[in-house]
N, C-alpha and C positions, 0 to 999 in steps of 0.2 A: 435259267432254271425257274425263273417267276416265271413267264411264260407257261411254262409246263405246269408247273404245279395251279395255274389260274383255270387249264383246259386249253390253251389256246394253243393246239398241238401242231398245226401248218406252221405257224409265227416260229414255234417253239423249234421242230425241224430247219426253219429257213439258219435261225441264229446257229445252231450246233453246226450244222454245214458250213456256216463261215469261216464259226473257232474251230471245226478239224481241220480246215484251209491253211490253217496257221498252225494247230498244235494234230496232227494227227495221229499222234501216240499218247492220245486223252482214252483211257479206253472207260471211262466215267461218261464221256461226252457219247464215246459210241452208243453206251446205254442205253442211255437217256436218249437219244434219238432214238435208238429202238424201240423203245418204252410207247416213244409220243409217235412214231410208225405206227403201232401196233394198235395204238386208241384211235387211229386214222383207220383201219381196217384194213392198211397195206401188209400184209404179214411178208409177203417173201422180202421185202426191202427191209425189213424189222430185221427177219432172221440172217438177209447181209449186215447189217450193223450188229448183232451178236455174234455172229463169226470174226468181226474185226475186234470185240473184244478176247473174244478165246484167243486168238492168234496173239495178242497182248498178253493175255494171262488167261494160261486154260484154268486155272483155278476159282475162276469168277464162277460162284455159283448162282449168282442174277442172270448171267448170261444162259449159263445153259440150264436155269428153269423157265426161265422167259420163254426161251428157244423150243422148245419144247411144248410149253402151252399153245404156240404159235403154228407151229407144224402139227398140233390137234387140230385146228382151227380149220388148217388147208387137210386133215385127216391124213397123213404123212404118217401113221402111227406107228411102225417100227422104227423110225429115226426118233420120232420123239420119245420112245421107251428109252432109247439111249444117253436120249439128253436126262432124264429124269435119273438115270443111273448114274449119270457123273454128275449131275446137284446132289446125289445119294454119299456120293462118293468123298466131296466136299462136307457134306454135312450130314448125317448120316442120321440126327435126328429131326430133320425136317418131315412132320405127318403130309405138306402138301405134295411133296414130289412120291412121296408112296402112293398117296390119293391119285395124284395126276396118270403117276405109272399105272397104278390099277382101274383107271376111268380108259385109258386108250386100250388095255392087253382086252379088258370088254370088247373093246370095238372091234378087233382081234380076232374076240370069242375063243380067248384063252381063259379061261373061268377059272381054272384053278391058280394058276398064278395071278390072278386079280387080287382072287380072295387074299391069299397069302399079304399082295399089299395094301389090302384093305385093312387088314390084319395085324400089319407094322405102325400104319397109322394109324389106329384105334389104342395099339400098346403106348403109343406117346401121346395120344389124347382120346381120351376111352368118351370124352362129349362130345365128338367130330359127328353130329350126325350123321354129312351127308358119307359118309364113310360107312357106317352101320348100312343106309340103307343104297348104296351101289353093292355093298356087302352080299346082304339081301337078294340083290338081282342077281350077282353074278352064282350066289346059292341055287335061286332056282332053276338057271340053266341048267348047273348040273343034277338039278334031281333031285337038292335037298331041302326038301320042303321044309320040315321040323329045323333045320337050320336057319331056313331065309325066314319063316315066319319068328322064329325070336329074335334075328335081327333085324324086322322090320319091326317090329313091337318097340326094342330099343331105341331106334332111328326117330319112332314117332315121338315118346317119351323125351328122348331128348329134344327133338323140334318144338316140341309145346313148349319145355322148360326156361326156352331163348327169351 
């Protein structure tokens, strides 16, 4: 775990690979590999070492928000709505997996279900700017001008305030 937490994320990988040699029903260790996978820019090896934590425990909601940011990355973006639904489902007031679910359903160009999670996230933290202003975007797709420009107003307002 020094290792990981210093940055030194190949080091960090080589040692987890050892202790799952020995204990491979660590599903902390699978994590954390995944974790220091995914700061390597390996994503699909990440999202093997999050499936060997869900297989442990489907209820790990690090696993399948990680999973999911990761599968944004490769653009994978109907598995990773899913994964965002079961860290939803875990934790139900997480603003990041609403953001994340409505950053991908964009990419999608589902606009109305974006908004919706832009929506949920903002209800649990109403200064999430960048929430207001994908908000915004996902607004003007569909046409609502008078909506995206007061949530891009907001968006800014809160950005200055940081």
């Amino acid at each position: 775990n020094a290792l990981y937490k210093f940055g030194e994320y190949k080091s960090a990988v080589v040692y987890y690979d050892a202790y799952l040699r020995l204990n491979p029903k660590s599903y902390q260790s699978w994590l954390n590999k995944g974790i220091a996978l995914a700061m390597l820019g390996s994503y699909k090896e990440a999202i093997r070492c999050y499936d060997e934590v869900i297989n442990l425990n489907s209820d790990s909601y690090q696993a399948w928000f990680n999973k999911g940011i990761d599968l944004c990355k490769l653009e994978a973006y109907e598995e990773a709505i899913f994964c965002f639904y079961e860290a939803l489902r875990i934790n139900p007031k997480d603003e990041n997996s609403y953001y994340n679910q409505g950053v991908a359903l964009c990419k999608l160009a589902k606009y109305s279900n974006a908004v919706e999670c832009f929506d949920e996230a903002i209800k649990l933290n109403p200064n999430f700017h960048q929430a207001w202003f994908n908000k915004a975007i996902a607004l003007q797709h569909l046409f609502k001008i008078d909506e995206a420009n007061k949530a891009f107003e907001e968006a800014k307002k809160l950005e200055n305030n940081e």
